[in-house]
Residue frames as qw, qx, qy, qz and C-alpha x, y, z in Angstrom:
[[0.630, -0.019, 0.442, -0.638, 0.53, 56.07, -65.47],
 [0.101, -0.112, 0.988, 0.024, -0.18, 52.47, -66.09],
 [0.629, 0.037, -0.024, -0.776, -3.58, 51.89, -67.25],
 [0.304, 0.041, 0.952, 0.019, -4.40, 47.56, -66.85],
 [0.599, -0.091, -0.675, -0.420, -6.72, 45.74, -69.51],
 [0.409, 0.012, 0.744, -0.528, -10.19, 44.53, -67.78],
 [0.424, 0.052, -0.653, -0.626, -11.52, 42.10, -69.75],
 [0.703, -0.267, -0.142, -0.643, -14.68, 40.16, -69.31],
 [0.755, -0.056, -0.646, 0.096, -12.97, 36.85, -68.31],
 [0.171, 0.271, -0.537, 0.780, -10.90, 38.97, -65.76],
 [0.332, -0.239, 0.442, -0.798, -14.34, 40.20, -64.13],
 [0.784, -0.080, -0.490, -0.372, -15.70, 36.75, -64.56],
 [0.564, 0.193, -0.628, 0.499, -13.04, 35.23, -62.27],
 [0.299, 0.216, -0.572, 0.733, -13.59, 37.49, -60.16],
 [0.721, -0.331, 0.010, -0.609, -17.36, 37.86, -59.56],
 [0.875, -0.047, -0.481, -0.032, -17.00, 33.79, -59.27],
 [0.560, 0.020, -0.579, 0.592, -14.31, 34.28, -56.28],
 [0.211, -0.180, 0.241, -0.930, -16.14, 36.80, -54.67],
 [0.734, -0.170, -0.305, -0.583, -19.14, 34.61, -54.72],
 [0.414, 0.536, -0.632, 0.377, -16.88, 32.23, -53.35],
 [0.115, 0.217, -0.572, 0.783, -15.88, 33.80, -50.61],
 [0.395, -0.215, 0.125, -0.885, -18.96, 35.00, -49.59],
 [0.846, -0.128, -0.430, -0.286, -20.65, 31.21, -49.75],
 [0.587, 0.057, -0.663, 0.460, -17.65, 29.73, -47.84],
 [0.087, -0.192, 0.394, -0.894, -18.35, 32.81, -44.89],
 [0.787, -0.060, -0.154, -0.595, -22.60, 31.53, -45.38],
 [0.825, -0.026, -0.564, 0.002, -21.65, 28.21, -44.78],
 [0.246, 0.014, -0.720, 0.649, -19.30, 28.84, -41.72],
 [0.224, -0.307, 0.068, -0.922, -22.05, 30.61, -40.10],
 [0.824, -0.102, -0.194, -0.522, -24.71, 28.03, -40.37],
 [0.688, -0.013, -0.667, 0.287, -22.32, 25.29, -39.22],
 [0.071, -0.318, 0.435, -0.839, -21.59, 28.00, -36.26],
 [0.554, -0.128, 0.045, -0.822, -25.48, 27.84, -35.50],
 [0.807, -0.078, -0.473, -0.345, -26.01, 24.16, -36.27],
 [0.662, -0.077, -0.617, 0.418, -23.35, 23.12, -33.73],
 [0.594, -0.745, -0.291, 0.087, -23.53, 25.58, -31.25],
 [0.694, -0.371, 0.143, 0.600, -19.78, 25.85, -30.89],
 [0.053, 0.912, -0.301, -0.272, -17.43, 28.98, -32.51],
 [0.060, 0.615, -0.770, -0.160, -14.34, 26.55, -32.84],
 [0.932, 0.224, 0.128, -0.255, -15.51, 23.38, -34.67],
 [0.918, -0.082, 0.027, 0.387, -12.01, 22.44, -35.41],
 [0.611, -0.535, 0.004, 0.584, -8.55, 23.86, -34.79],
 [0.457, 0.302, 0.399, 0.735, -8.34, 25.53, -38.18],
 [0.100, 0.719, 0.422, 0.544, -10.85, 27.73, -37.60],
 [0.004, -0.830, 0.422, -0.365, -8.42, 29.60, -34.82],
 [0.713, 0.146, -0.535, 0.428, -5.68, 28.06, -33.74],
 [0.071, 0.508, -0.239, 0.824, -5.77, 30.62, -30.93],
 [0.534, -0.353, 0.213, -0.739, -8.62, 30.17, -29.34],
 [0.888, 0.052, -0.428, -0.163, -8.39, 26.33, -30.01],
 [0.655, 0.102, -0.611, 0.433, -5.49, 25.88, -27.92],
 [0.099, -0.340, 0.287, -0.890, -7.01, 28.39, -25.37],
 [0.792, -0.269, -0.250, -0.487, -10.28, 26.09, -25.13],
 [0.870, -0.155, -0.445, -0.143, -8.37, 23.22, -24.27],
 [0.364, 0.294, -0.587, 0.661, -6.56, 24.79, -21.13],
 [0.543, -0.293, 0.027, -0.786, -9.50, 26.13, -20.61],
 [0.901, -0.061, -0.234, -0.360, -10.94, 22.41, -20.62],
 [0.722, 0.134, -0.609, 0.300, -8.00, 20.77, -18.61],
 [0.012, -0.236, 0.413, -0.879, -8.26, 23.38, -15.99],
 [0.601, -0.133, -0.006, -0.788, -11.39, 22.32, -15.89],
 [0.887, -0.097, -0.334, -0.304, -11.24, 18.86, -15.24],
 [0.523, 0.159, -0.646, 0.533, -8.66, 19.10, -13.03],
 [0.307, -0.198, 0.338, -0.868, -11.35, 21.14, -10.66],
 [0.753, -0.139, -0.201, -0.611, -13.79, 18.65, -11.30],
 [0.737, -0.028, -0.608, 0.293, -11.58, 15.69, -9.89],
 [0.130, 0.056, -0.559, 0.817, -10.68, 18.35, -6.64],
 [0.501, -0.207, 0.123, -0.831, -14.30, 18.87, -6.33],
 [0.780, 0.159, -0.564, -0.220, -14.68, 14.76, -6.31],
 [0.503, 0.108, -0.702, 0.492, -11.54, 14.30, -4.17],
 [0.021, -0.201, 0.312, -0.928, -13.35, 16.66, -1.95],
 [0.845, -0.153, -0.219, -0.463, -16.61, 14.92, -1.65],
 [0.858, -0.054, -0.501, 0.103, -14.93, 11.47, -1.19],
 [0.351, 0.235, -0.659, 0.623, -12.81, 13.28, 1.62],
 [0.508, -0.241, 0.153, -0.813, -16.06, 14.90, 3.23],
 [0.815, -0.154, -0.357, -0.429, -17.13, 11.38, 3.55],
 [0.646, -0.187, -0.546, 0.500, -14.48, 9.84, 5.51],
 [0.285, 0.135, -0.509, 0.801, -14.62, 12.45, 7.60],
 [0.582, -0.273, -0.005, -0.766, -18.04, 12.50, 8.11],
 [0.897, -0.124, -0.424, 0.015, -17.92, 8.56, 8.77],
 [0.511, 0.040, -0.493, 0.703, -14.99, 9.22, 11.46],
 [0.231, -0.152, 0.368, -0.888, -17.00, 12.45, 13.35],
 [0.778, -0.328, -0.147, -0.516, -20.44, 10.29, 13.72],
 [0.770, 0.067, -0.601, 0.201, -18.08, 7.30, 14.81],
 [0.322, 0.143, -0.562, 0.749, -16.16, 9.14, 17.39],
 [0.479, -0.330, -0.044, -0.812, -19.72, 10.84, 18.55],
 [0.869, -0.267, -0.296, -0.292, -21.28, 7.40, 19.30],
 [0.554, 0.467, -0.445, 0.526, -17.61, 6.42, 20.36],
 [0.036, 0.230, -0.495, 0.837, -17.44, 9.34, 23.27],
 [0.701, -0.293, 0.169, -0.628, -21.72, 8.77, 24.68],
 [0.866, 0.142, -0.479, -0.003, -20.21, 4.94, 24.87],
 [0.519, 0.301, -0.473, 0.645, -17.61, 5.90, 26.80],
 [0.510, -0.369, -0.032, -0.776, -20.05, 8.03, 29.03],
 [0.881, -0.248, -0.269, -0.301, -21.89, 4.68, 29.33],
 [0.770, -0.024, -0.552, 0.319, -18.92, 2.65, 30.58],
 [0.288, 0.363, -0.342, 0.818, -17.76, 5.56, 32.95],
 [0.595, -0.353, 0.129, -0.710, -21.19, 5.74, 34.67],
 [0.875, -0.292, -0.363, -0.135, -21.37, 2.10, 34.99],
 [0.569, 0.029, -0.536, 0.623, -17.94, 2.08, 36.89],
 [0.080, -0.410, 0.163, -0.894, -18.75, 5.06, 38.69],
 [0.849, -0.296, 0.049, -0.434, -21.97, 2.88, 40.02],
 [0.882, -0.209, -0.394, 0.150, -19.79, -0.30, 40.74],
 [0.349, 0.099, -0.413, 0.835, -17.31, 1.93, 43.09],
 [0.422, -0.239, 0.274, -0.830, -19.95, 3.75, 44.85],
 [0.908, -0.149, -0.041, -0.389, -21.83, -0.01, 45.33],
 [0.178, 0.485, -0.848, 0.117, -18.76, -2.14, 46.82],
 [0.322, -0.070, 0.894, -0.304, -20.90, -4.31, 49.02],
 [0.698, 0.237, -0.239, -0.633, -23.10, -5.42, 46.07],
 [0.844, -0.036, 0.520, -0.125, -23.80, -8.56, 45.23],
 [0.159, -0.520, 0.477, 0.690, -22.01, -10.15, 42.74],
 [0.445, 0.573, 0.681, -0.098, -25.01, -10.66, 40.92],
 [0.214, 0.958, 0.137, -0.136, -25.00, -6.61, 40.35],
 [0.292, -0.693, 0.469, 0.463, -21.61, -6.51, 39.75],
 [0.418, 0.153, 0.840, 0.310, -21.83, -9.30, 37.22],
 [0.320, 0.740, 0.588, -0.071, -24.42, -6.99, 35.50],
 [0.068, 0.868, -0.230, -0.436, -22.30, -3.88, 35.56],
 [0.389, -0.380, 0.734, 0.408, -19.44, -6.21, 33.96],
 [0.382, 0.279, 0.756, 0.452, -21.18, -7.72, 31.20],
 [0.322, 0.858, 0.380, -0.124, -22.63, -4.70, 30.26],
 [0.047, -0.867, 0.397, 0.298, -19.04, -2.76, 30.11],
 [0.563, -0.155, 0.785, 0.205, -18.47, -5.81, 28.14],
 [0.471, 0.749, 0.430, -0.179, -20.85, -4.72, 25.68],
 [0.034, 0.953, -0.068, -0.294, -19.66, -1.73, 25.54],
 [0.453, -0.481, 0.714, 0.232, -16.25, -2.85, 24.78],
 [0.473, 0.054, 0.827, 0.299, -17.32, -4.83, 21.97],
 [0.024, -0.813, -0.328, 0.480, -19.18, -2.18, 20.87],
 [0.050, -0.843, 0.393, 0.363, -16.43, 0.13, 20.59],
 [0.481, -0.211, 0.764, 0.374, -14.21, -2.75, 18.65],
 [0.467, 0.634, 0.586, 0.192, -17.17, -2.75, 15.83],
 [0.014, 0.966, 0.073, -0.248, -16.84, 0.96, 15.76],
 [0.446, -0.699, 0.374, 0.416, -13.35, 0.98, 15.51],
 [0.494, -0.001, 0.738, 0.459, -13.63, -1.01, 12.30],
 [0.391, 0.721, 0.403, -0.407, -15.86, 1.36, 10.78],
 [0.479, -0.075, 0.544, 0.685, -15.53, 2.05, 7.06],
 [0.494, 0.763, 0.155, -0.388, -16.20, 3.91, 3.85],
 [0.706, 0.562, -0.244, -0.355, -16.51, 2.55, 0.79],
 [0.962, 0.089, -0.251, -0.056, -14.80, -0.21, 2.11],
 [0.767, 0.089, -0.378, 0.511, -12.22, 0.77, 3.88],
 [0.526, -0.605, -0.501, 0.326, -11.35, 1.24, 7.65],
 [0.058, 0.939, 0.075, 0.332, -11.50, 4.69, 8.50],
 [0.666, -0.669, 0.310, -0.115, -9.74, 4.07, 11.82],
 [0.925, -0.207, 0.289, 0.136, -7.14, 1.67, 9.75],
 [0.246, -0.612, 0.372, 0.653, -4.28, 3.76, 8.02],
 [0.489, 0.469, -0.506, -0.534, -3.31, 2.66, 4.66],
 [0.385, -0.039, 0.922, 0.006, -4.32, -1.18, 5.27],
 [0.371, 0.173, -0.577, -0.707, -5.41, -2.49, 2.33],
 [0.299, -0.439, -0.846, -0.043, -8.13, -5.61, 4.34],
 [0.271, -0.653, -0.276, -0.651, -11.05, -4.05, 5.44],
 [0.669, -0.620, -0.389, 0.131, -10.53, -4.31, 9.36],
 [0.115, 0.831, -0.262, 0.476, -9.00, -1.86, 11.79],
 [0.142, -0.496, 0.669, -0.535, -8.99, -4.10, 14.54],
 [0.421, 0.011, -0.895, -0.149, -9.32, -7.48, 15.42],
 [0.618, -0.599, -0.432, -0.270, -12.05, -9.46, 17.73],
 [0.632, -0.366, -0.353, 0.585, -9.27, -9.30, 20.71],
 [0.172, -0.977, -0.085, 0.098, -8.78, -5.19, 19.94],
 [0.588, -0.194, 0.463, 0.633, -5.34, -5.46, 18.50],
 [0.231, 0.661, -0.302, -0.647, -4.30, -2.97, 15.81],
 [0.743, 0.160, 0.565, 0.320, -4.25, -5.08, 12.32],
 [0.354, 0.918, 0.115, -0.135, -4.48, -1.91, 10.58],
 [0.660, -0.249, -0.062, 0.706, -1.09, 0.00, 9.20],
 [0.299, -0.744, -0.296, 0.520, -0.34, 3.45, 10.47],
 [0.460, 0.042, 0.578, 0.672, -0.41, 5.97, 7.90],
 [0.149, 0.493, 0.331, -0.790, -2.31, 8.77, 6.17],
 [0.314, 0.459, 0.715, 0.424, -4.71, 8.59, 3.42],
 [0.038, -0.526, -0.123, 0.841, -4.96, 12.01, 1.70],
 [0.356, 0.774, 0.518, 0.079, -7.37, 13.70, -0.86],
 [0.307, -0.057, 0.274, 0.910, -5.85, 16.17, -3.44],
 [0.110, 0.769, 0.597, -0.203, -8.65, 19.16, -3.00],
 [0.005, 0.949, -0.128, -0.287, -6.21, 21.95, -4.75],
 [0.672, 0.648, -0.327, 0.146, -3.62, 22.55, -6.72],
 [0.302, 0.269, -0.672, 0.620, -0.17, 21.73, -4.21],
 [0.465, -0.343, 0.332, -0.746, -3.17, 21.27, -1.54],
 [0.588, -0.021, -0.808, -0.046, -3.06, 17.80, 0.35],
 [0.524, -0.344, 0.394, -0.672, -5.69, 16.96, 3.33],
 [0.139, 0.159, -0.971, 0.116, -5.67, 14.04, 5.34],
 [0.561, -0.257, -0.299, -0.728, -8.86, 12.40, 5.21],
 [0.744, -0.360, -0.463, -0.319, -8.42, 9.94, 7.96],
 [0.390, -0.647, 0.497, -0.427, -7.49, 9.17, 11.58],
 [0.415, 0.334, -0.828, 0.175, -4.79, 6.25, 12.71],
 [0.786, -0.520, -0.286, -0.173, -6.97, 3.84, 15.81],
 [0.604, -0.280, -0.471, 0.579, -3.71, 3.68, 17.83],
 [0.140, 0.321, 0.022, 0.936, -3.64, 7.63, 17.53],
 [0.328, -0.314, -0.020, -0.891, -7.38, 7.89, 19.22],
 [0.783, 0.227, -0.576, 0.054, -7.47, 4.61, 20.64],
 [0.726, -0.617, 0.275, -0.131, -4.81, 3.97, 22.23],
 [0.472, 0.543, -0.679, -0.145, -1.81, 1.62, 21.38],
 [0.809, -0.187, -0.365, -0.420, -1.95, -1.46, 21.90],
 [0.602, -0.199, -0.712, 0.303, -1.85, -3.19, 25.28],
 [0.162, -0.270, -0.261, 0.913, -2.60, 0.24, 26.64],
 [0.156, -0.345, -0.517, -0.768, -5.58, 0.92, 24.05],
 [0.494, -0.102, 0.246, -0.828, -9.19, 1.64, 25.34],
 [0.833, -0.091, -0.475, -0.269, -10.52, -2.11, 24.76],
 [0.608, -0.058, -0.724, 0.319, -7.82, -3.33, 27.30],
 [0.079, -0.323, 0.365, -0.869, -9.03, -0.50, 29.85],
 [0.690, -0.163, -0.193, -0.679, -12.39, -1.71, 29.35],
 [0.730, 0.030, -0.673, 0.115, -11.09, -5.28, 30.21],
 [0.272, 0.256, -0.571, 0.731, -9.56, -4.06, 33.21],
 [0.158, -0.154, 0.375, -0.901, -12.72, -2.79, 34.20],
 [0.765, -0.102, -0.434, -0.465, -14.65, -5.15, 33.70],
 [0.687, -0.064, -0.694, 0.203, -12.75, -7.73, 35.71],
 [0.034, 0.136, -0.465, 0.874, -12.59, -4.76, 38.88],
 [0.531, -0.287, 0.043, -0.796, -16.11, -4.94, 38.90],
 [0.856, -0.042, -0.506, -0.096, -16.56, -8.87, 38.72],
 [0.616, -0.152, -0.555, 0.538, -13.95, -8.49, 42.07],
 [0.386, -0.876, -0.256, -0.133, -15.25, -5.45, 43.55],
 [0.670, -0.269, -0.154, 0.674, -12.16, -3.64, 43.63],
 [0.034, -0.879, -0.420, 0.225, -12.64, -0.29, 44.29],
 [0.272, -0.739, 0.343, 0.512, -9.46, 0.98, 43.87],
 [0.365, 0.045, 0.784, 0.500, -8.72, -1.02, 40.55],
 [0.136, 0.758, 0.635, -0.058, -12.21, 0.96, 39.67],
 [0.060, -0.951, -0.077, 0.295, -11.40, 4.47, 40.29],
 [0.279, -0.494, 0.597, 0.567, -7.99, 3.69, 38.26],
 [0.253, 0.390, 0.798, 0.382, -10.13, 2.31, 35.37],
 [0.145, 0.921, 0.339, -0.125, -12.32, 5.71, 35.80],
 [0.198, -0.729, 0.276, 0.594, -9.11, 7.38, 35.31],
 [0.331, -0.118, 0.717, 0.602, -8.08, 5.81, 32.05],
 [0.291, 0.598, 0.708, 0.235, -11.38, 6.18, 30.70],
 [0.127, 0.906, 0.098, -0.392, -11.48, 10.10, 31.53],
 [0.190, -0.612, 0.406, 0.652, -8.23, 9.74, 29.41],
 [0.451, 0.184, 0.816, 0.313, -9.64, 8.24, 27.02],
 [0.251, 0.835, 0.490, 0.027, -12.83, 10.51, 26.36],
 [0.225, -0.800, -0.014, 0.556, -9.80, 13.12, 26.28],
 [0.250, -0.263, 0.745, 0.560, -8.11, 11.80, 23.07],
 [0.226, 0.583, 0.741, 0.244, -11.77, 11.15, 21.40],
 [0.101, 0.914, 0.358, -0.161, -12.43, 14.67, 22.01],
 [0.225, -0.618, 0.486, 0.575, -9.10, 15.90, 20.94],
 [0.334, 0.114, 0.870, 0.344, -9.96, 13.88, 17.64],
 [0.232, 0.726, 0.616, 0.200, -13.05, 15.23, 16.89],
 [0.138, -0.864, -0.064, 0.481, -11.67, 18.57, 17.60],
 [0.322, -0.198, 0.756, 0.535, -9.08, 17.67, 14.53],
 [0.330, 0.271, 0.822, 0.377, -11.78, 16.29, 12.33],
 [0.175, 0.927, 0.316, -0.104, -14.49, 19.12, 12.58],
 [0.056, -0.726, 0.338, 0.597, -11.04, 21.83, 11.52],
 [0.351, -0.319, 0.760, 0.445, -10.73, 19.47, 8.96],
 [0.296, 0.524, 0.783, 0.158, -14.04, 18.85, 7.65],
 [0.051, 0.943, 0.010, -0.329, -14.56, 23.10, 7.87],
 [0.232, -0.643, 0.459, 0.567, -11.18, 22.94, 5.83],
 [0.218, 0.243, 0.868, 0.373, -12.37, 20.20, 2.96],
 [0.034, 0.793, 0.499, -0.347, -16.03, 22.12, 3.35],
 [0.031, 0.800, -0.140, -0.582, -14.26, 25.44, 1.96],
 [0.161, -0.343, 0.711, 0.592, -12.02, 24.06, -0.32],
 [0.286, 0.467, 0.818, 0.175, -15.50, 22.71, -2.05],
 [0.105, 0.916, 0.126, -0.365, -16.70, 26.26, -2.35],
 [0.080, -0.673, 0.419, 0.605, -13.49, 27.38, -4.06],
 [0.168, -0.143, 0.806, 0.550, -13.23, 24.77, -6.51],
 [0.249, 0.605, 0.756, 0.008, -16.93, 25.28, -7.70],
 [0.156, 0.916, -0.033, -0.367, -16.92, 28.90, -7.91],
 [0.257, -0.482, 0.633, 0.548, -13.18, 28.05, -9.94],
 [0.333, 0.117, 0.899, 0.258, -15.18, 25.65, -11.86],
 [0.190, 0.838, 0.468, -0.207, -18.10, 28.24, -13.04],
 [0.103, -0.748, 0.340, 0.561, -15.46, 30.85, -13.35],
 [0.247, -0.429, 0.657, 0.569, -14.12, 28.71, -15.86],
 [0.426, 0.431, 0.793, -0.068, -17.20, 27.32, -17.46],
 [0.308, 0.901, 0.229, -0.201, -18.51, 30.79, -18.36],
 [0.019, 0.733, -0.495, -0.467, -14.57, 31.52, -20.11],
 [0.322, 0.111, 0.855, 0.391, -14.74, 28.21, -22.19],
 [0.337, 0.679, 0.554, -0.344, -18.44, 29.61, -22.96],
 [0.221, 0.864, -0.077, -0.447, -16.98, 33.21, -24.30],
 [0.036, -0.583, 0.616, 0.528, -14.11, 31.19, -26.04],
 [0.032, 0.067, 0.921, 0.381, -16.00, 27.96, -28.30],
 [0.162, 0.490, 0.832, -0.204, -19.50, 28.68, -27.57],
 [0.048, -0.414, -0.412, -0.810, -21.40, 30.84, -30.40],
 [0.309, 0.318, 0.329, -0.834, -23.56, 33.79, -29.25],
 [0.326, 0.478, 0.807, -0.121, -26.89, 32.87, -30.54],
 [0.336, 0.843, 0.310, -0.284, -28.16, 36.18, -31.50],
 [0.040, 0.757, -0.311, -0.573, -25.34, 37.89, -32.85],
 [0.278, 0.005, 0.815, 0.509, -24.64, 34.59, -35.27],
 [0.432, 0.602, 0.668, 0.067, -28.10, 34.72, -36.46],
 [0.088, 0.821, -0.125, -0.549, -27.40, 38.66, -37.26],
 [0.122, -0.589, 0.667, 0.441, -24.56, 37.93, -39.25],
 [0.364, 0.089, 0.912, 0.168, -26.11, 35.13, -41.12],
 [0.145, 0.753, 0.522, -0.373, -28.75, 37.21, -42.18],
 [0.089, -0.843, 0.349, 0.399, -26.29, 39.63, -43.10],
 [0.216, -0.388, 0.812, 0.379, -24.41, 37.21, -45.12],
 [0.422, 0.458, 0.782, 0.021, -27.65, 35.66, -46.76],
 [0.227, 0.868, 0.227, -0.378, -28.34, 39.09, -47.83],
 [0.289, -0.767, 0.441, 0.367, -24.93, 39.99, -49.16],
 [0.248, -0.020, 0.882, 0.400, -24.74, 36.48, -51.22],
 [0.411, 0.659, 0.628, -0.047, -27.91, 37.54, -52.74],
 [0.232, 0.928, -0.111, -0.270, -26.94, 40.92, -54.14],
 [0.339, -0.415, 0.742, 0.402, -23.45, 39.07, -54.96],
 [0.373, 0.337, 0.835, 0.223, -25.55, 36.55, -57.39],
 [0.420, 0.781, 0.421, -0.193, -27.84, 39.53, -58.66],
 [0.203, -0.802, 0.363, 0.429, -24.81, 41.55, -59.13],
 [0.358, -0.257, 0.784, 0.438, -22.79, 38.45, -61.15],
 [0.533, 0.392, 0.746, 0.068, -26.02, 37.75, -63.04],
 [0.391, 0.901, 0.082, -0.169, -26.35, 41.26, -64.64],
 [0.013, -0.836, 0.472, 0.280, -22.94, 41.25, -65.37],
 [0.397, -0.119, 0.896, 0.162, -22.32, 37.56, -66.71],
 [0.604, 0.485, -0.045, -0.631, -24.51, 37.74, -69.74],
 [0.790, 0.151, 0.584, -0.112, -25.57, 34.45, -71.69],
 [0.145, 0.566, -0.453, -0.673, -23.60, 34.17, -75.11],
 [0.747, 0.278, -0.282, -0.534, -24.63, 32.37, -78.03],
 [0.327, 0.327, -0.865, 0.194, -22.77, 29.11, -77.03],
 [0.406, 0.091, 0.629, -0.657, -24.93, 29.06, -73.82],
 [0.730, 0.229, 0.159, -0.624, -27.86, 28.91, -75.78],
 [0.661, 0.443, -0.569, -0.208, -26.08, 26.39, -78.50],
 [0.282, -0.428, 0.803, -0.305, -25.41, 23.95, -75.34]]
């Protein structure tokens, strides 16, 4: 059996490192408390440090899909009021023809009235068509000038989809192509409108009722559109739900991993305040003042 020499330096050393310790454990604590935060740099777990900041990329990669998702909810809210105003336009132009073919032996006073009103219209619709958000045409693919269509109703736009990353590997298109709902050009709904305009100005009846056709086809392709854009806006609409609830989800796990519990630090501090007192009362009875001390 081995018996060790304890001598006074020995338990000098070692009160002093025990004190130490215990200060160094008092001090984290109170930083803990002053900052709020568990992990105050990476030393003080690598573990949970490098957990925080997946934590915290995951997390800002929801906050951009909850962004893209907004900005997509807007075009597509700017494209379903458009097409709305769009299709009770169309309405208008369809009633006015509807009254110059049931009034052939007008005058062409009243004809002249129906025309330059479906002329309106018509010009109307062309403003519409150029409609934008945040500067750019909703109605005008990926064109980078701010028109979808010129004063004559010509495409100027180019055909193309502008999409909004609202998920991970999840890509929604956030707008709708003018030849696509429209028409293409020389065949588009402005040149229908033309058409029918000039039938009324000549009271052709028949050139009328073939202009009422094009226009039913028309209001068929606006409503086929908005039928598109509401699935879409219900699809952008969810995908905001998810990535908020994702984003919370993850909030409250970044919380449990860098954010100090309030109460339980203050425990422990307490604890540890206590601990480094009895440590010091402890060293002081045992450190005793030799004549040197006093000879200082």
């Amino acid at each position: 059996m081995v018996i060790s020499r304890v001598t006074q330096n020995m338990m000098m050393n070692r009160s002093y490192a025990a004190l130490q310790l215990g200060l160094g454990r008092l001090a984290k604590t109170q930083e803990q408390l002053s900052t709020g935060r568990i992990i105050n740099r990476p030393s003080d777990s690598p573990t949970d440090a490098t957990s925080a900041m997946r934590i915290r990329a995951s997390l800002a990669d929801q906050k951009q899909y909850s962004r893209n998702v907004q900005d997509g909810i807007g075009w597509l809210g700017q494209i379903d009021s458009t097409l709305t105003s769009a299709m009770d336009q169309i309405r208008r132009a369809r009633e006015l023809g509807q009254q110059g073919a049931n009034e052939g032996n007008a005058s062409p006073q009243a004809r002249e009235a129906l025309a330059v009103e479906v002329d309106q219209i018509r010009d109307s619709l062309i403003s519409a068509a150029n409609a934008s958000y945040l500067g750019r045409p909703v109605f005008g693919g990926v064109v980078n000038g701010e028109k979808a269509y010129d004063t004559s109703g010509h495409f100027v736009g180019v055909s193309g989809d502008v999409v909004r990353t609202v998920a991970r590997g999840v890509k929604v298109s956030v707008n709708v192509d003018g030849p696509a709902v429209f028409g293409p050009d020389g065949n588009n709904l402005f040149d229908k409108l033309t058409q029918l305009s000039d039938s009324l100005r000549a009271g052709d009846t028949a050139a009328i009722g073939a202009g009422l056709s094009d226009l039913d086809t028309a209001m068929t392709r606006v409503t086929s559109a908005l039928g598109d854009v509401g699935a879409r806006y219900n699809r952008l609409d969810r995908a905001s739900q998810a990535a908020s609830d994702l984003e919370l989800s993850l909030t409250s796990s970044l919380s449990e991993v860098e954010y100090v519990d309030l109460a339980r630090a203050t425990m422990d501090l307490n604890m540890q305040q206590v601990a480094y007192q009895a440590g010091l009362s402890a060293t002081a009875r045992l450190v005793q003042p030799s004549l040197s001390d006093f000879l200082r």
